[in-house]
N, C-alpha and C positions, 0 to 999 in steps of 0.2 A: 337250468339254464345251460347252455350250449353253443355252437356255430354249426352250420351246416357247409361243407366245403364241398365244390361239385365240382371231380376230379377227372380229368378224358385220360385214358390214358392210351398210346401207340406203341407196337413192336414188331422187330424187324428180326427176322430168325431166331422167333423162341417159341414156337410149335411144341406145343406140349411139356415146355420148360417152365415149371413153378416159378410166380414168382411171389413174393409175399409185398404187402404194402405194409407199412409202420408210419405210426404218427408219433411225433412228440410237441412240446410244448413247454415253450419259454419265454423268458419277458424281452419285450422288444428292445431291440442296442445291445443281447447279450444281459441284460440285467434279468435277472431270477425272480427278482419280485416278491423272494422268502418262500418260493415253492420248494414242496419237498421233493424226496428223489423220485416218489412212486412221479411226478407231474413232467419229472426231467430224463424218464426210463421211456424208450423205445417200446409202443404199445402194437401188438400184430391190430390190424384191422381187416383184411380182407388175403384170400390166397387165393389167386388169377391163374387163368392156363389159359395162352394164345390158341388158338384151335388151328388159324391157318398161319404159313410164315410171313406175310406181314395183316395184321390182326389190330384190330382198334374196338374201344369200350369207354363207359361213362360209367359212373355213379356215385352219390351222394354220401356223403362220409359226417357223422354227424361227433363232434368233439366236444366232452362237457368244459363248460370254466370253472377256471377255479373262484372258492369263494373271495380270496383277497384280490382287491380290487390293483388295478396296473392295467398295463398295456401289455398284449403278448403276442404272439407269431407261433404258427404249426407249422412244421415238418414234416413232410413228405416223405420216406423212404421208399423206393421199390428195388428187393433184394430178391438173391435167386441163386440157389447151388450149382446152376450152369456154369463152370467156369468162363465160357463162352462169349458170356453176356455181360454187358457193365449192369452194372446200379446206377441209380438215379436218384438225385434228390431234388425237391420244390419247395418253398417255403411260402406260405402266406404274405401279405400286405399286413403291418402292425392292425391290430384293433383290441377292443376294449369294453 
């Protein structure tokens, strides 16, 4: 069992600047829901490179659940050794 989250993502001067995307997962309002730390650790998902400097992309990011039952929320991360460049983060609509 899983969620399937279908992510666009856009960038503006980061040409050939890595950038790494990260998921995590938590129980929605901040509550944990009894999940462990591996479910609460920053997990890499995908590592992006803008080709041109402003560069735009999709794709489908598929997140397992966990077995104990709650409400939870994914996080988005997009990080990048560019000093350059911010980070960004997204977070899901609670679901269950």
């Amino acid at each position: 069992m899983g969620v399937v989250i279908n992510v666009r993502m856009g960038f503006v001067n980061a040409r050939d600047a890595p950038v790494w995307i990260y998921w995590e997962m938590a129980g929605a309002g901040g509550k944990t829901n009894s999940l462990s730390d591996d479910w609460l650790a920053s997990i890499p998902a995908y590592l992006l490179h803008a080709t041109e400097d402003v560069d735009s992309g999709s794709f489908n990011l598929w997140v397992p659940l966990p077995k104990e039952k709650g409400d939870y929320v994914v996080s988005l991360y997009a990080r990048t050794t560019n000093d350059g460049l911010p980070e960004d983060s997204i977070s899901t609509s609670s679901f269950h």
